[in-house]
PASEBA-1860 file (N, C-alpha, C; in nm, 3 decimals):
! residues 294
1> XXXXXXXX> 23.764/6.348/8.767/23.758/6.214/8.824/23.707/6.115/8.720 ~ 23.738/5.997/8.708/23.709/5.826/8.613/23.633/5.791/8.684 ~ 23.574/5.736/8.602/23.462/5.622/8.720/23.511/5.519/8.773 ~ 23.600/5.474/8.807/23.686/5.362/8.903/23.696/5.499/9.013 ~ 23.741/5.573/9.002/23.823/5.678/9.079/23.704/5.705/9.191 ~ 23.564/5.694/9.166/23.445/5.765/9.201/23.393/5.603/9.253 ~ 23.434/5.505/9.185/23.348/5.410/9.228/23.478/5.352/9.344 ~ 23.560/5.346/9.360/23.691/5.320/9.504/23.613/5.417/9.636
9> XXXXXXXX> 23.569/5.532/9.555/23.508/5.626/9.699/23.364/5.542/9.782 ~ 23.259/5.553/9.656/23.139/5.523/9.685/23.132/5.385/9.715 ~ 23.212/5.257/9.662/23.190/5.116/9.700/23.165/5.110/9.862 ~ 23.238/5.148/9.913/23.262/5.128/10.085/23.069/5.131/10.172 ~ 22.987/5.270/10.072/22.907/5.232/10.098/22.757/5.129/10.072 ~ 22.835/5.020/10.023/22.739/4.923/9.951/22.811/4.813/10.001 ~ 22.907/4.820/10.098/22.960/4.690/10.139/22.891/4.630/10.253 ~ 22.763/4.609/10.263/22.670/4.522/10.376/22.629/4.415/10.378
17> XXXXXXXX> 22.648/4.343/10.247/22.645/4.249/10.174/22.683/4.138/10.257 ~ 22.729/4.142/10.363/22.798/4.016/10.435/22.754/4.012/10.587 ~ 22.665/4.128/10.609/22.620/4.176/10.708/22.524/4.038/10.804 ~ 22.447/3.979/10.763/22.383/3.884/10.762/22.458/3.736/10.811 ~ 22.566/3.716/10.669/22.632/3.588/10.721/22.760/3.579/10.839 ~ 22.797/3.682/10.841/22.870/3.729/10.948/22.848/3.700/11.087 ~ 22.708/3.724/11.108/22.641/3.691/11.265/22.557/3.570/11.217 ~ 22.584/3.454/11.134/22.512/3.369/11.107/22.475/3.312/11.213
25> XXXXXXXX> 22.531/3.290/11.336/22.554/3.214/11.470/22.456/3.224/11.541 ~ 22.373/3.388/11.493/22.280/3.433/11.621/22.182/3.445/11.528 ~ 22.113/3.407/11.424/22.012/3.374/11.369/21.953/3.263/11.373 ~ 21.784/3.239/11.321/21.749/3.106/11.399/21.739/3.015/11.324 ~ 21.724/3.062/11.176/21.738/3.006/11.043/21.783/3.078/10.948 ~ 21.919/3.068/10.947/22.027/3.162/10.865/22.026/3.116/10.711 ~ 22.009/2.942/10.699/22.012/2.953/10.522/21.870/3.007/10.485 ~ 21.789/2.998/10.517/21.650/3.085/10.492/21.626/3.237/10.514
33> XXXXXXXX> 21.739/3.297/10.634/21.714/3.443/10.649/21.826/3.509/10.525 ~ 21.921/3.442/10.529/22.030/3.520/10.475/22.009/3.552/10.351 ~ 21.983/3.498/10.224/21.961/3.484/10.141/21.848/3.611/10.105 ~ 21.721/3.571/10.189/21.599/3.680/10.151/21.678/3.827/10.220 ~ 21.735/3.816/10.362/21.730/3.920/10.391/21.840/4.001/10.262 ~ 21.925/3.970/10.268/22.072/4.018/10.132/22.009/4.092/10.071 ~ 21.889/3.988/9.958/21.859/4.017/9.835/21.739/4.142/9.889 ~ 21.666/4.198/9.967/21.591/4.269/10.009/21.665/4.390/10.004
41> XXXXXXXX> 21.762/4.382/10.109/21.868/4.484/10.115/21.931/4.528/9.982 ~ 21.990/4.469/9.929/22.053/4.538/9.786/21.909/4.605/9.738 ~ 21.815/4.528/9.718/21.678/4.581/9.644/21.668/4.717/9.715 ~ 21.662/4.717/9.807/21.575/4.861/9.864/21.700/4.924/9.871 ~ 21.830/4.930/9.919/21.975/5.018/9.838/21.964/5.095/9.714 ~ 21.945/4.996/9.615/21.940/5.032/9.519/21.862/5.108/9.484 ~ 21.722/5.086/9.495/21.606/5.188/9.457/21.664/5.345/9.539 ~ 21.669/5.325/9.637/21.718/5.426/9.690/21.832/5.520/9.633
49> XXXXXXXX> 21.916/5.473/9.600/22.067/5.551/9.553/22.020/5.578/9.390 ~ 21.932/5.492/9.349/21.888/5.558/9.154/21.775/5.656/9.203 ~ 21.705/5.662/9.282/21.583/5.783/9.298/21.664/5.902/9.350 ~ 21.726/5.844/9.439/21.868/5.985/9.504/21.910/6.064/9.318 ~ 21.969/5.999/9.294/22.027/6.016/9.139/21.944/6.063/9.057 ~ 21.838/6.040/9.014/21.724/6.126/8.939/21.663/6.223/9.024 ~ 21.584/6.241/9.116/21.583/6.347/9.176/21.681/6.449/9.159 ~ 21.819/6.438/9.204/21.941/6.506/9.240/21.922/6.590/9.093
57> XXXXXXXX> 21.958/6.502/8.985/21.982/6.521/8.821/21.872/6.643/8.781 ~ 21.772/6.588/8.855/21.656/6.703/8.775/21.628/6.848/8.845 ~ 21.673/6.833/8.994/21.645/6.971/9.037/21.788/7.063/9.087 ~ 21.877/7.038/9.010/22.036/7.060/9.040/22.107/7.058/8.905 ~ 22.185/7.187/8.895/22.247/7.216/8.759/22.355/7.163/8.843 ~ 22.459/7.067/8.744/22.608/7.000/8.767/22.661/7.133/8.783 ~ 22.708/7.230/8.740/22.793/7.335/8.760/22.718/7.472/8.808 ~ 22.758/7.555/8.918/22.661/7.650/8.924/22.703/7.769/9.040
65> XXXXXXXX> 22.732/7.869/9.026/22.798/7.957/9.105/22.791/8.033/9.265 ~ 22.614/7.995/9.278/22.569/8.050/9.334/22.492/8.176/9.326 ~ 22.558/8.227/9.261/22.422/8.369/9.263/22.355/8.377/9.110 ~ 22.205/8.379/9.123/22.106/8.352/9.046/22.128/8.420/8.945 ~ 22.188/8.546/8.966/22.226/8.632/8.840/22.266/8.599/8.699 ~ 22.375/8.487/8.759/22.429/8.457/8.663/22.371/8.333/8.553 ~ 22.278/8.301/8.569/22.196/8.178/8.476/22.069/8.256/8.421 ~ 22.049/8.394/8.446/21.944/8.476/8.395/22.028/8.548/8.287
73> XXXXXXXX> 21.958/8.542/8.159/21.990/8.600/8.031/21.860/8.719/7.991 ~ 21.930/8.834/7.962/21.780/8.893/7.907/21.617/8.852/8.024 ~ 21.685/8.856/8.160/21.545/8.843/8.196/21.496/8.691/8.252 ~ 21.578/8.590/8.136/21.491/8.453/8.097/21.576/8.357/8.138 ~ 21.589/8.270/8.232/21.615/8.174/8.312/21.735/8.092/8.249 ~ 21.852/8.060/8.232/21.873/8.012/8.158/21.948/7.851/8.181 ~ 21.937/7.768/8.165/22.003/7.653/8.228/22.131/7.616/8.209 ~ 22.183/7.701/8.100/22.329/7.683/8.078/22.405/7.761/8.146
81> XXXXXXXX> 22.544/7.768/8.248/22.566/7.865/8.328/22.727/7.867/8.261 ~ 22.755/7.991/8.159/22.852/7.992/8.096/22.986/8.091/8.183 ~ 22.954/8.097/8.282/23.031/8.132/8.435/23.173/8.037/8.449 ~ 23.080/7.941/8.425/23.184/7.796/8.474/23.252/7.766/8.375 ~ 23.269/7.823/8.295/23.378/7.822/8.182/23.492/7.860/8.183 ~ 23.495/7.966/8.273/23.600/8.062/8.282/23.673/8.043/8.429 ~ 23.571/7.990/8.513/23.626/7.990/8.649/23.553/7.862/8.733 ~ 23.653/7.804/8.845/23.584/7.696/8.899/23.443/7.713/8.976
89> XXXXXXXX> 23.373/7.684/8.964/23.223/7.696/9.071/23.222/7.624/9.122 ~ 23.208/7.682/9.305/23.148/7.595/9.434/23.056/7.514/9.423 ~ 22.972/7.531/9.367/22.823/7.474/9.404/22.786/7.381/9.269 ~ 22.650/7.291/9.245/22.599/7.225/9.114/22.701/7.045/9.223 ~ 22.621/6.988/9.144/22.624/6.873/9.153/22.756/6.784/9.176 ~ 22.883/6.824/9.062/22.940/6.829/9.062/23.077/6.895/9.153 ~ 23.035/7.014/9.256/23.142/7.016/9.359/23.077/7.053/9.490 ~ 22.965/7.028/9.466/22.900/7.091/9.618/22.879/6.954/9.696
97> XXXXXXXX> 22.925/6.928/9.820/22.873/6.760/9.871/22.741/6.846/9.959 ~ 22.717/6.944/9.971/22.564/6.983/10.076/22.457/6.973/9.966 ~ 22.452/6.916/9.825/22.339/6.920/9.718/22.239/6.848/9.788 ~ 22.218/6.722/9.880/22.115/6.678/9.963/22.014/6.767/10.021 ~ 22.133/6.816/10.140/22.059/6.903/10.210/21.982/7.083/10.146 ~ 22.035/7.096/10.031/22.012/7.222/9.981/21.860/7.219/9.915 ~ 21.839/7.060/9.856/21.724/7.027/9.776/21.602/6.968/9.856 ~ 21.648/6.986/9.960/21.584/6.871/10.066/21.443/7.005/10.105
105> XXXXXXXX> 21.354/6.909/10.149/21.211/7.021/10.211/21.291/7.080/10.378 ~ 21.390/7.006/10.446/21.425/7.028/10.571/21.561/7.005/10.543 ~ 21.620/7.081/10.526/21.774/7.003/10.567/21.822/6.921/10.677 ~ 21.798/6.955/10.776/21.859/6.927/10.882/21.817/6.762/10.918 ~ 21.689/6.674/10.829/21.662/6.572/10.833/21.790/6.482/10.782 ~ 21.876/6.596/10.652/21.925/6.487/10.627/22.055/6.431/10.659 ~ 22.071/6.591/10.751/22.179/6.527/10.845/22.187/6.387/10.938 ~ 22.060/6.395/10.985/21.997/6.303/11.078/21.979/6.168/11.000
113> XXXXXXXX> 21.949/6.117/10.860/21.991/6.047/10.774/22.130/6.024/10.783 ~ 22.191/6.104/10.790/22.334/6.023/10.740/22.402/5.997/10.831 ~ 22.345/6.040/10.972/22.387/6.010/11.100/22.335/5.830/11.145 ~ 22.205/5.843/11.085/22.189/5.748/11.133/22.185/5.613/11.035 ~ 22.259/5.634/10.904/22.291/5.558/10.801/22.444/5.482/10.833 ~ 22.507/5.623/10.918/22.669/5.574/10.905/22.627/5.484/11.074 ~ 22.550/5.528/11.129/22.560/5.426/11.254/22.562/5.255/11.215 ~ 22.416/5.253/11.126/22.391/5.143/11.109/22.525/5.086/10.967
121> XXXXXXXX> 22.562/5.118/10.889/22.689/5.063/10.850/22.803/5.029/10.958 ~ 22.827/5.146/11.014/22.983/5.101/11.145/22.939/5.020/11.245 ~ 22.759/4.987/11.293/22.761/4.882/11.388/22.747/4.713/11.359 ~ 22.738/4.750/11.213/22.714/4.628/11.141/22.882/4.573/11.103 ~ 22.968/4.638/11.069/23.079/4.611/11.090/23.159/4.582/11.213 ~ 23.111/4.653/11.294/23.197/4.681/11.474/23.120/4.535/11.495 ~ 22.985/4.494/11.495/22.948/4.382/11.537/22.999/4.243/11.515 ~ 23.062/4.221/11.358/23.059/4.147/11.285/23.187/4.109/11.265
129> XXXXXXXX> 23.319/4.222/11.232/23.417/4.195/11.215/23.487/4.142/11.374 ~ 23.435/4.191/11.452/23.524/4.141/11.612/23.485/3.960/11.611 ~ 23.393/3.969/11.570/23.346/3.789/11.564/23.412/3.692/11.487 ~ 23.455/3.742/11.331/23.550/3.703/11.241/23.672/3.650/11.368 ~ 23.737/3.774/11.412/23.866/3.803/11.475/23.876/3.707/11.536 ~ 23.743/3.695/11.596/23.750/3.617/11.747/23.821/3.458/11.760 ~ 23.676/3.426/11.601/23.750/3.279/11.573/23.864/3.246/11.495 ~ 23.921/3.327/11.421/24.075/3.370/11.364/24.171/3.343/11.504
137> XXXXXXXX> 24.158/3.400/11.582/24.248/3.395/11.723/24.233/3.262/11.787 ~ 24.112/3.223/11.823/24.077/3.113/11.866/24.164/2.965/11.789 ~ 24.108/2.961/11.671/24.193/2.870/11.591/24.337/2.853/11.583 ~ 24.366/3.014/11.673/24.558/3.023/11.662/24.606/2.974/11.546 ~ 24.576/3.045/11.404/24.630/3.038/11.295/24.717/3.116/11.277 ~ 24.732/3.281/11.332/24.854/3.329/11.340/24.897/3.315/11.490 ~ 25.005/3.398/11.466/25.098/3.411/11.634/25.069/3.554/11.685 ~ 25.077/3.541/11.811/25.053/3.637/11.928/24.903/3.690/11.911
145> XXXXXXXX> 24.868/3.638/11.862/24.707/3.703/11.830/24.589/3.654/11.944 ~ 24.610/3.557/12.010/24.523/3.451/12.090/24.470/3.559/12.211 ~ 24.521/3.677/12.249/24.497/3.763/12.355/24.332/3.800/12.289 ~ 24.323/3.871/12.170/24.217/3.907/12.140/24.092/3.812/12.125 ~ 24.120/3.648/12.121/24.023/3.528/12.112/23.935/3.510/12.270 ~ 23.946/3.607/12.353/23.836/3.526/12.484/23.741/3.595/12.441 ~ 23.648/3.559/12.509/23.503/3.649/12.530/23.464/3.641/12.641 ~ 23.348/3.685/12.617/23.267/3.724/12.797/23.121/3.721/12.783
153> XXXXXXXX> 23.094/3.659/12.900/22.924/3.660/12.908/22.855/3.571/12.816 ~ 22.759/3.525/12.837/22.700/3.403/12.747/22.715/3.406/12.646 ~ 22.694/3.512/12.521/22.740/3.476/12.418/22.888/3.495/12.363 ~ 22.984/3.484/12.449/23.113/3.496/12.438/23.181/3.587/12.378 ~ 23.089/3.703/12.389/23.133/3.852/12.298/23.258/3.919/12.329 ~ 23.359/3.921/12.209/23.504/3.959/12.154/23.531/4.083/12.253 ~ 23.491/4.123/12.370/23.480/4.269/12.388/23.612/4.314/12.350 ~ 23.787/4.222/12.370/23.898/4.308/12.326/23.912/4.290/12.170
161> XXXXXXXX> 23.887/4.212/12.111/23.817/4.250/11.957/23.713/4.383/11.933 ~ 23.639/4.409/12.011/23.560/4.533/12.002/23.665/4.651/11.999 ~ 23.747/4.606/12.138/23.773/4.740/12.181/23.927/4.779/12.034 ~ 24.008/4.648/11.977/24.112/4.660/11.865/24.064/4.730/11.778 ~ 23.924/4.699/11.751/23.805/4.731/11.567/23.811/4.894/11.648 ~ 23.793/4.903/11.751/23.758/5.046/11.767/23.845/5.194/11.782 ~ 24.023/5.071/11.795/24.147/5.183/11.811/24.210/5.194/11.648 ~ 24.146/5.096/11.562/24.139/5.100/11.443/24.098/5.215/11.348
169> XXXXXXXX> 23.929/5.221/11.369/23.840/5.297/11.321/23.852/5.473/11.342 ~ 23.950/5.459/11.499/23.972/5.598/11.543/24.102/5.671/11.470 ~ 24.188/5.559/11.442/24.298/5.587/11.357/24.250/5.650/11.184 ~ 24.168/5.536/11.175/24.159/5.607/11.037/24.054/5.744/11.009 ~ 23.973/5.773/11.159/23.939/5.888/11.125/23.979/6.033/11.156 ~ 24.088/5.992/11.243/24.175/6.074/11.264/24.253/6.169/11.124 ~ 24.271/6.077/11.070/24.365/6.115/10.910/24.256/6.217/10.902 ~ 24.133/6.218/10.863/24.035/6.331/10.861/24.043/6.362/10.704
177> XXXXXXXX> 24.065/6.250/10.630/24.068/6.287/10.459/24.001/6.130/10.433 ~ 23.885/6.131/10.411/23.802/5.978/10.419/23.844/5.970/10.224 ~ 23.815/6.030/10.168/23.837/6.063/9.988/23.950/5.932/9.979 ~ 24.077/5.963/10.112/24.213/5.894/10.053/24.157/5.774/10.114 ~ 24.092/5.750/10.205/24.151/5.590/10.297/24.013/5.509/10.206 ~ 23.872/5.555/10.123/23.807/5.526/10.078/23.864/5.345/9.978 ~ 23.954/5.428/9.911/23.999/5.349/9.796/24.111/5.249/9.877 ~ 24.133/5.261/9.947/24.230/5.093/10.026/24.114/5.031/10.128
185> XXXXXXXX> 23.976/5.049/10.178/23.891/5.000/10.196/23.856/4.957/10.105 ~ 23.789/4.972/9.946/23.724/4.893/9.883/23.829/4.837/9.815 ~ 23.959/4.799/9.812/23.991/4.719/9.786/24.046/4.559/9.883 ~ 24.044/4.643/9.999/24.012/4.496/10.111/23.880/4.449/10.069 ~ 23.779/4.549/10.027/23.644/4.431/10.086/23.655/4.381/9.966 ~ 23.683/4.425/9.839/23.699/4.377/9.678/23.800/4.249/9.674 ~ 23.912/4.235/9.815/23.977/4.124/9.787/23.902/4.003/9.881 ~ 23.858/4.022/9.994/23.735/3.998/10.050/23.617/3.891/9.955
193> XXXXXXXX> 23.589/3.962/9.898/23.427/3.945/9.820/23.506/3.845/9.712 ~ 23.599/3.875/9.645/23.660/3.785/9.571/23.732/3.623/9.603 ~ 23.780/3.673/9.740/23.812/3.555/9.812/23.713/3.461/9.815 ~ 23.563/3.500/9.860/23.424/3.444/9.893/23.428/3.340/9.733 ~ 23.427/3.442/9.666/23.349/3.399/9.530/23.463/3.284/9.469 ~ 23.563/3.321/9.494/23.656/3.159/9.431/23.658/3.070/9.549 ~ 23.644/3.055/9.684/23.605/2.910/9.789/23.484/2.867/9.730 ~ 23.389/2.979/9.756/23.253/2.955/9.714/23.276/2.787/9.524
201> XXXXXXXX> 23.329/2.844/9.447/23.357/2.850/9.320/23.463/2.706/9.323 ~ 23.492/2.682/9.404/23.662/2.581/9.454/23.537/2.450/9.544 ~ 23.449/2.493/9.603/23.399/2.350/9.671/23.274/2.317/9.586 ~ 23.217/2.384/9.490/23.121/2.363/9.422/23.180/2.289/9.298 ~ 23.280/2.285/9.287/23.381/2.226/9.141/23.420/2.096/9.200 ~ 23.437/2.043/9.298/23.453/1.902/9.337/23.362/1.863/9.427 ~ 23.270/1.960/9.439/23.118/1.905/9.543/23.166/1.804/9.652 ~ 23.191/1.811/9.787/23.247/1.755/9.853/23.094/1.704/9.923
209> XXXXXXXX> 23.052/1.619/10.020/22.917/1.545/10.083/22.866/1.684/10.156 ~ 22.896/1.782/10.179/22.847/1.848/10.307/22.793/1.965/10.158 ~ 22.898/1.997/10.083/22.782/2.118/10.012/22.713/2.035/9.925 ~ 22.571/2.146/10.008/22.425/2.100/9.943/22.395/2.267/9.987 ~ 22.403/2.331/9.861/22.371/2.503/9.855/22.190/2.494/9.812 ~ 22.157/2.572/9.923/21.987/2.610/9.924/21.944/2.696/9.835 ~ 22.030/2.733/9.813/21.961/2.897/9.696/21.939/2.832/9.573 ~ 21.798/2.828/9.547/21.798/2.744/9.376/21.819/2.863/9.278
217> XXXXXXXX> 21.862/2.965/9.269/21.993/3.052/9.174/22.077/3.022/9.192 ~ 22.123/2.924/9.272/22.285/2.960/9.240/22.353/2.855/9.125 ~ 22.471/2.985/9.094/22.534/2.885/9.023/22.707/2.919/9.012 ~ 22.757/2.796/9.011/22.952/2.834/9.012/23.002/2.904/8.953 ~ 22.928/2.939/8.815/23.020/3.005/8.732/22.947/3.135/8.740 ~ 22.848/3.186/8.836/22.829/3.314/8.855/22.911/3.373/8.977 ~ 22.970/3.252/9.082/23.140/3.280/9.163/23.212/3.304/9.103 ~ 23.252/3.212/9.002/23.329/3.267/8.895/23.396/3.414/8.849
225> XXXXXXXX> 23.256/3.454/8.798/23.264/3.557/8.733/23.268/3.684/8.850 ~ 23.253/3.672/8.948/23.208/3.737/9.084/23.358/3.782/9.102 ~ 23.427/3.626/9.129/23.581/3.628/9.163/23.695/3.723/9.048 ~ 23.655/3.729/8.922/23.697/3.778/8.769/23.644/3.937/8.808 ~ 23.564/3.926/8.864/23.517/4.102/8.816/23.570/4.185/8.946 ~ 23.575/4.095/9.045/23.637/4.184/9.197/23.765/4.188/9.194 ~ 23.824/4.104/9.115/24.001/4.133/9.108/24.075/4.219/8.959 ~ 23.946/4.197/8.882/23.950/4.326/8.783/23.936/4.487/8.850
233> XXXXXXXX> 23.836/4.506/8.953/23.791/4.632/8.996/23.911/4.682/9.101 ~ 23.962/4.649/9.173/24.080/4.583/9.222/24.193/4.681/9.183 ~ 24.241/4.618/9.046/24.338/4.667/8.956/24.284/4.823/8.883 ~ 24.143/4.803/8.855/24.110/4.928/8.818/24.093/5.036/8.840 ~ 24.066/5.045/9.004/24.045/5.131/9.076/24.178/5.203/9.173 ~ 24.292/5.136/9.202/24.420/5.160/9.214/24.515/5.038/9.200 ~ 24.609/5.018/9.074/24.695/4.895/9.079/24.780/4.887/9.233 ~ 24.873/4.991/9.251/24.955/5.012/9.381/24.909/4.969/9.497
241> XXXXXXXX> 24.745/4.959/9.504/24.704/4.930/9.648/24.659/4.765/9.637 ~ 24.606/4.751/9.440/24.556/4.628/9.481/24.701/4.532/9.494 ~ 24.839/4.579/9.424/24.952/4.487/9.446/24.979/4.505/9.622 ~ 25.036/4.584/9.687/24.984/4.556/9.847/24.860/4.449/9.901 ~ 24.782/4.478/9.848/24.673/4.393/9.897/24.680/4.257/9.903 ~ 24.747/4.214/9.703/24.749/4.109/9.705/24.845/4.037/9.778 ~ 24.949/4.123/9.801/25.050/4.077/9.881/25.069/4.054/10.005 ~ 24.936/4.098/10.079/24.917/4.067/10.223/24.823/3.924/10.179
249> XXXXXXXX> 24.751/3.890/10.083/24.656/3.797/10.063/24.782/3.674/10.113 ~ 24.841/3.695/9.993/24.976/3.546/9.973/25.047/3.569/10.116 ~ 25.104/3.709/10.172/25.156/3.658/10.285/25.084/3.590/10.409 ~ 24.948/3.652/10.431/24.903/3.579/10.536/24.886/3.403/10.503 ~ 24.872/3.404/10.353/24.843/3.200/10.337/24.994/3.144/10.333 ~ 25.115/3.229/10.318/25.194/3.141/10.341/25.232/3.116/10.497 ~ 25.186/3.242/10.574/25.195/3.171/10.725/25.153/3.038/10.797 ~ 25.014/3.073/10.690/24.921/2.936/10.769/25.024/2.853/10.729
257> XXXXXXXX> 25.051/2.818/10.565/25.130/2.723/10.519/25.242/2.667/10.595 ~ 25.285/2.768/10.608/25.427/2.738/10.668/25.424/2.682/10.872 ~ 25.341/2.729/10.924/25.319/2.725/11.064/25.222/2.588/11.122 ~ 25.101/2.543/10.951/25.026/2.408/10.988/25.007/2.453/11.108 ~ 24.899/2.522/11.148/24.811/2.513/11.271/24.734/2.376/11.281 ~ 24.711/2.353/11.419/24.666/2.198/11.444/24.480/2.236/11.429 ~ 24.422/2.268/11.346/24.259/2.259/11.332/24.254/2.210/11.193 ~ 24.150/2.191/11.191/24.078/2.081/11.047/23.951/2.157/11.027
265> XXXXXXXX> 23.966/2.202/10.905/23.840/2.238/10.857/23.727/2.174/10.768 ~ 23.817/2.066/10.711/23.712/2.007/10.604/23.748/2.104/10.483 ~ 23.861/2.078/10.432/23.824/2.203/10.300/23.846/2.195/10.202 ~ 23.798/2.230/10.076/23.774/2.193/9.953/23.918/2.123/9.912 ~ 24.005/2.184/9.921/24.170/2.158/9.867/24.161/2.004/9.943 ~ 24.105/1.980/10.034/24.130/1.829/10.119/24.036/1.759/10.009 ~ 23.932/1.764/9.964/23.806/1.739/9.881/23.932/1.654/9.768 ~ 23.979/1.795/9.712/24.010/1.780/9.585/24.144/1.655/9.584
273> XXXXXXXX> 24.228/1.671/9.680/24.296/1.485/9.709/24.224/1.406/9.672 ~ 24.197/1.429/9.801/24.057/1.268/9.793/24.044/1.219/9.657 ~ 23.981/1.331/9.563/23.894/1.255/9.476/24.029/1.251/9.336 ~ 24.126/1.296/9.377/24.229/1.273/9.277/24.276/1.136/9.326 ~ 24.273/1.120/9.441/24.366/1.000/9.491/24.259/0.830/9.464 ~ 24.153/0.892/9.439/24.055/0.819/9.426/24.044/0.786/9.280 ~ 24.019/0.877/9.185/24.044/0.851/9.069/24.169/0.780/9.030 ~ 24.247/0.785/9.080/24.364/0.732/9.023/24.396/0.587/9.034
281> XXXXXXXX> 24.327/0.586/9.191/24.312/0.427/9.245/24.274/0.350/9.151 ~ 24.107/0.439/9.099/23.994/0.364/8.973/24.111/0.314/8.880 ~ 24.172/0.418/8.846/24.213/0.379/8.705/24.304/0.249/8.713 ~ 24.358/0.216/8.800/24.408/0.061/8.778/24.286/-0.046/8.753 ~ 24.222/-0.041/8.748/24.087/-0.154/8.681/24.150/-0.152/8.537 ~ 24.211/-0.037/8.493/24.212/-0.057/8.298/24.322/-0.038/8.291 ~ 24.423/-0.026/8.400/24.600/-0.088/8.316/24.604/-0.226/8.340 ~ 24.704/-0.252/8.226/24.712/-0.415/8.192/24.860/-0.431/8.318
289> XXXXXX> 24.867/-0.528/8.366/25.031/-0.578/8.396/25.120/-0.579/8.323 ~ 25.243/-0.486/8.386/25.359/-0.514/8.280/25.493/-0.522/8.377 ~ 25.625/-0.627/8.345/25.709/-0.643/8.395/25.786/-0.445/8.472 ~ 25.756/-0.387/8.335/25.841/-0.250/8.391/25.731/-0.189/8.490 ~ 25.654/-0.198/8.521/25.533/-0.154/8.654/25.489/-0.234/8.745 ~ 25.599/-0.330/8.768/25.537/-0.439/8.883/25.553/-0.367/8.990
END
């Protein structure tokens, strides 16, 4: 395996990142929570998945057969296991996925970990993406879609958005080979995250009256580079899926294009008229009159 190949698998679980602005609606101060909560989360992720990784590294030979015999030389322990030279080995770091639970003081905790790791990833999605949907439908930007836009009960919750995200999720675990569907997930959320980072990157470049961004880090050309490195990873990690991908990107914008749904968003591309049509106005202060431009 390449490390694109390994990082298409593992991205999917570091995609929470949006977890926060997603349900911005039901927070009580979202430009103040979102921001700390994010940056908390990656922080404590991270520590987590590099201590996983050194731990793992130090008490786990990458290649290793299983029976002890074979890493004892003369008696004397040996860390090189020249077994695996000749033939594939089950076990070591490298092909065993139970190395958690094998190193663990209890195993069976860490089942219960990853039970209750994958909950909190799929309810953070199941929560979040039906809400997206909801107002996607609502806006009637595509066609036949408006069935899934009602809700119910005071906070107008998507329940047939719930119940779509959930004949979805059953499909793809049905396939029962997560390895394959891994790598066309992280390249939705990679076209996703990239999408973010060039709007983000597109209204900060003609600063329209309404953005006034709170985060005193931020900066455009770290969208920029955000937008540059997610459509690099993209291509790197499978070209075939990211050309599909991109090709659902352009087909869904030429629908909107072509169909002009009746809502107004205020959006940067409207910004960027304006201030062309505006500039241009200016510039007649400094042309002179001439018979061929009357």
């Amino acid at each position: 395996q390449s490390f694109f190949t390994v990082f298409a698998i593992f991205f999917p679980a570091a995609t929470g990142i949006l977890a926060g602005a997603n349900i911005s609606g039901d927070l009580r101060n979202p430009s103040e929570a979102i921001p700390k909560g994010t940056i908390l989360a990656i922080i404590t992720t991270s520590f987590s998945y590099i201590l996983f990784a050194i731990i793992a590294g130090a008490t786990t030979l990458r290649d290793a057969t299983g029976d002890p015999a074979n890493y004892t030389v003369n008696g004397t322990v040996s860390e090189y296991m020249k077994t695996c030279e000749n033939e594939t080995c089950e076990w070591g770091l490298q092909n065993s996925y139970q190395v958690m639970t094998l190193v663990s003081a209890f195993g069976p905790l860490n089942y219960a970990g990853c039970f209750a790791a994958t909950l909190s990833s799929a309810l953070a999605c199941f929560v979040s993406a039906p809400k997206i949907f909801q107002a996607l439908c609502n806006d009637k930007i595509f066609p036949y879609l408006h069935f899934f836009g009602k809700g119910y009960g005071k906070n107008q919750e998507p329940l047939r958005a719930y119940a779509l995200a959930f004949a979805i999720a059953l499909a793809c675990i049905l396939i029962a080979e997560l390895n394959t569907i891994a790598p066309l997930i992280t390249n939705c959320y990679l076209a996703s995250y990239g999408l973010v980072n060039l709007s983000t990157f597109h209204v900060d470049l003609f600063k329209p009256v309404g953005w006034r961004p709170t985060f005193r880090y931020y900066n455009k050309w770290l969208s920029l580079l955000g937008f540059s490195l997610s459509l690099a990873a993209m291509f790197l990690c499978s070209w075939p899926t990211a050309l599909v991908t991109s090709a659902l990107v352009f087909t869904f914008f030429f629908i909107v294009k072509y169909r002009k749904p009746d809502v107004n968003w205020g959006s940067s591309t409207q910004v960027q008229v304006y201030k062309a049509a505006l500039s241009s106005v200016q510039q007649f202060s400094t042309i002179d009159e001439h018979i061929k431009t009357y």
